[in-house]
C-alpha positions in Angstrom: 0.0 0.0 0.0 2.4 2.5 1.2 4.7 1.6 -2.2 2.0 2.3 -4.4 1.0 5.3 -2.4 5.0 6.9 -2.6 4.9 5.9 -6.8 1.8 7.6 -7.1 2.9 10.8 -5.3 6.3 10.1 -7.2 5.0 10.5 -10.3 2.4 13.1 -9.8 5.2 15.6 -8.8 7.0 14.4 -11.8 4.1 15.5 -14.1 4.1 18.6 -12.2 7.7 19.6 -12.8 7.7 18.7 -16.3 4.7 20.3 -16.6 5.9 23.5 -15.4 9.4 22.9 -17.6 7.2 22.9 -20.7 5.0 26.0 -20.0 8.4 27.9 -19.2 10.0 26.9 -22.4 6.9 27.3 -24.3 6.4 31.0 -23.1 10.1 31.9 -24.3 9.6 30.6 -27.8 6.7 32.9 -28.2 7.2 35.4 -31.0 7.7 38.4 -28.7 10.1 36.6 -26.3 11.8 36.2 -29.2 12.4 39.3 -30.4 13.1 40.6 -26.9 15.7 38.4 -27.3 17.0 38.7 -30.7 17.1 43.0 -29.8 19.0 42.0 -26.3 22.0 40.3 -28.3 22.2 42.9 -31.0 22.6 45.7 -28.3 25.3 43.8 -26.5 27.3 42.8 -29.8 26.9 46.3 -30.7 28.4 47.6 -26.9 31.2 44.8 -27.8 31.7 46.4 -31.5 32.0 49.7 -30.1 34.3 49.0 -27.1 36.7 47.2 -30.0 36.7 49.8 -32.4 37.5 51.8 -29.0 40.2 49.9 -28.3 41.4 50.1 -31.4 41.4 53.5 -32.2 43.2 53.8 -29.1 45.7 51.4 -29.8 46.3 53.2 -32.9 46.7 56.3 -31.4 49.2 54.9 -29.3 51.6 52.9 -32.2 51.3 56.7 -33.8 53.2 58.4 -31.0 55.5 55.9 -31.0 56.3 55.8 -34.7 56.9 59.7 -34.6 58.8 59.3 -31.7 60.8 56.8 -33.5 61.1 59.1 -36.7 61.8 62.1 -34.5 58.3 63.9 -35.7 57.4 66.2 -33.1 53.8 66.5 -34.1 51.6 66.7 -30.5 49.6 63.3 -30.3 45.9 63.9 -28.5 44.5 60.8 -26.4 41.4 59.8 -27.2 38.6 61.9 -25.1 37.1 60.0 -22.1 33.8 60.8 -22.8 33.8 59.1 -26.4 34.2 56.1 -24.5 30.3 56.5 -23.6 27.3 55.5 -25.5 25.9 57.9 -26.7 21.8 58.8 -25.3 18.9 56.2 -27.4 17.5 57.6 -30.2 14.0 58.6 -29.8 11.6 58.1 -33.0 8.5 60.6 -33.7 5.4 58.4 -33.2 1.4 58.6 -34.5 1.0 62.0 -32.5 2.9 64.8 -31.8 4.5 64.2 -28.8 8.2 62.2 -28.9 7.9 58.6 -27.9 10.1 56.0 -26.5 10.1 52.5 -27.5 11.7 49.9 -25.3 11.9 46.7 -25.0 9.2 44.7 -22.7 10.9 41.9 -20.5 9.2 39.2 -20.0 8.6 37.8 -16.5 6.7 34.4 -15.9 4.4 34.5 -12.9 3.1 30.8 -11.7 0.2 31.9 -11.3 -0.9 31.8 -14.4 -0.7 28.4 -14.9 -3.5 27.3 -12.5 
């Protein structure tokens, strides 16, 4: 009795957590999810673009002033300005009205509750 009792609850939480595993999985393959996505990685490769070209630009700066040095040019070499190094404020688009409007991008948050 008690073994069939334990297999029974057993198996019922195992439906359960699959259950719940599904649901999850389902709601982040949903179109919007998606593209919530999609946008999320383009921002970050473009914050990992911009720091390289950074970098670089810096770097080349940097091989400058030592090639004149080298050449005995004594042409004065400006460092790269510290605030280039930030990104610069989202651009905000002109929507249906007047008035300006931001567009960003919804997260999406699962709540459990939904599922009962």
């Amino acid at each position: 009795m008690f073994r069939r009792t334990f297999w029974f609850t057993a198996g019922a939480a195992a439906g359960v957590w699959a259950t719940t595993k599904v649901n999850r999985k389902l709601k982040q393959l949903t179109p919007e999810s998606l593209a919530a996505q999609a946008a999320n990685k383009a921002l970050e490769t473009g914050h990992r673009l911009k720091d390289f070209a950074l970098d670089v630009r810096a770097g080349m700066v940097q091989r400058e002033a030592e090639l004149e040095e080298a050449l005995g040019l004594d042409a004065p070499v400006e460092p790269v300005p510290a605030q280039t190094r930030e990104l610069p404020e989202p651009r905000r688009r002109l929507g249906p009205s007047s008035h300006q409007t931001t567009h960003a991008i919804p997260t999406i948050t699962y709540n459990r509750n939904e599922d009962h």
